[in-house]
C-alpha positions as CSV (number, residue, x, y, z in Angstrom):
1,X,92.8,65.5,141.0
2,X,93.1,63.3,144.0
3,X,90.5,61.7,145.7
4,X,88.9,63.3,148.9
5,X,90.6,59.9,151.2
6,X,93.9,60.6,149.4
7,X,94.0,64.5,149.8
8,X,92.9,63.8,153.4
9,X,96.1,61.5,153.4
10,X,98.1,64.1,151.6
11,X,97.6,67.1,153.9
12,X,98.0,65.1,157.1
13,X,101.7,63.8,155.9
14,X,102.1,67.4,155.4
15,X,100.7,69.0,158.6
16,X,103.0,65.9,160.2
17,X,106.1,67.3,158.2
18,X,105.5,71.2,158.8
19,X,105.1,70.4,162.8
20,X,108.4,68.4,162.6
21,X,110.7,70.0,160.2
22,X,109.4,74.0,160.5
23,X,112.8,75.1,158.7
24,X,112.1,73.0,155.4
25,X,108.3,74.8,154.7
26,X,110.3,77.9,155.7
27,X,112.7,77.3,153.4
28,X,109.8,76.3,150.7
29,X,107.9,79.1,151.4
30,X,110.8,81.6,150.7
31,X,111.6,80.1,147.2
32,X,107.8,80.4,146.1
33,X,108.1,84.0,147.0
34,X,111.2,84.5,145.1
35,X,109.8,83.3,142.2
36,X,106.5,85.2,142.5
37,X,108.5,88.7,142.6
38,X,110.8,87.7,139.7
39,X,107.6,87.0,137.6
40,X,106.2,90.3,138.6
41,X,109.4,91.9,138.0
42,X,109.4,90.4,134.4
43,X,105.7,91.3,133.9
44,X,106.5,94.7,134.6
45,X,109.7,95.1,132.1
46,X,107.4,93.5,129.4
47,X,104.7,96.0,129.7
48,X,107.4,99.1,130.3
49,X,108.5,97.5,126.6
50,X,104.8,97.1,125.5
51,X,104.2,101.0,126.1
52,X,105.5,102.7,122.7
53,X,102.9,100.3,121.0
54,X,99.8,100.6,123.3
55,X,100.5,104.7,122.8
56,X,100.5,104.0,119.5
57,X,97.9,101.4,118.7
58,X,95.3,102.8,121.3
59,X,96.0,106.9,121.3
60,X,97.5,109.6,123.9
61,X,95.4,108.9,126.6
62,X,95.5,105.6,126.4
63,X,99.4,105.6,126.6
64,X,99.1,108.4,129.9
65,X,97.1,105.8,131.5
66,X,99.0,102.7,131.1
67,X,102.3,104.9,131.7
68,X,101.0,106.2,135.0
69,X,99.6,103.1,136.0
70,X,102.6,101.4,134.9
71,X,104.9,103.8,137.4
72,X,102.8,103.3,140.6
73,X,103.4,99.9,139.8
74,X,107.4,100.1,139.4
75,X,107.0,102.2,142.7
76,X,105.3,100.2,144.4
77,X,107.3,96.7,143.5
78,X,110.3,99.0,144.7
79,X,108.7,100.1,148.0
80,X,107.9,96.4,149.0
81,X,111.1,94.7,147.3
82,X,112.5,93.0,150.2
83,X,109.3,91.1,150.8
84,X,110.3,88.9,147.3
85,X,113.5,89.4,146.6
């Protein structure tokens, strides 16, 4: 944790760099949302994988569920793709 006089410090140096180099944080900003959509994307094939056992383990109903839930999820990361990938 940094003190409150060096956070103060650390977010003017980067207000300063943002309001001179725009393109960098821009640049930044893209990568983090990369990565966030290929860890969703992973999420999502490990619970499609985890689906036999839940069925299994935690009944019918319990497997519907998760299925359904799991598809409007796979739908939805499809619909909105090109805002991470």
């Amino acid at each position: 944790m940094l003190s409150k006089e060096d956070q103060r410090r650390f977010e003017q140096i980067t207000r300063n760099l943002r309001e001179s180099d725009p393109a960098f944080f821009a640049r930044l900003d893209n990568r983090s949302r990369m990565r966030r959509g290929r860890l969703l994307l992973l999420m999502t094939i490990v619970l499609w994988a985890a689906l036999p056992a839940t069925t299994v383990l935690a009944g019918r109903l319990a497997g519907a569920v998760y299925a359904v839930l799991l598809v409007v999820n796979t739908a939805l990361m499809w619909r909105y793709r090109h805002r991470w990938v």
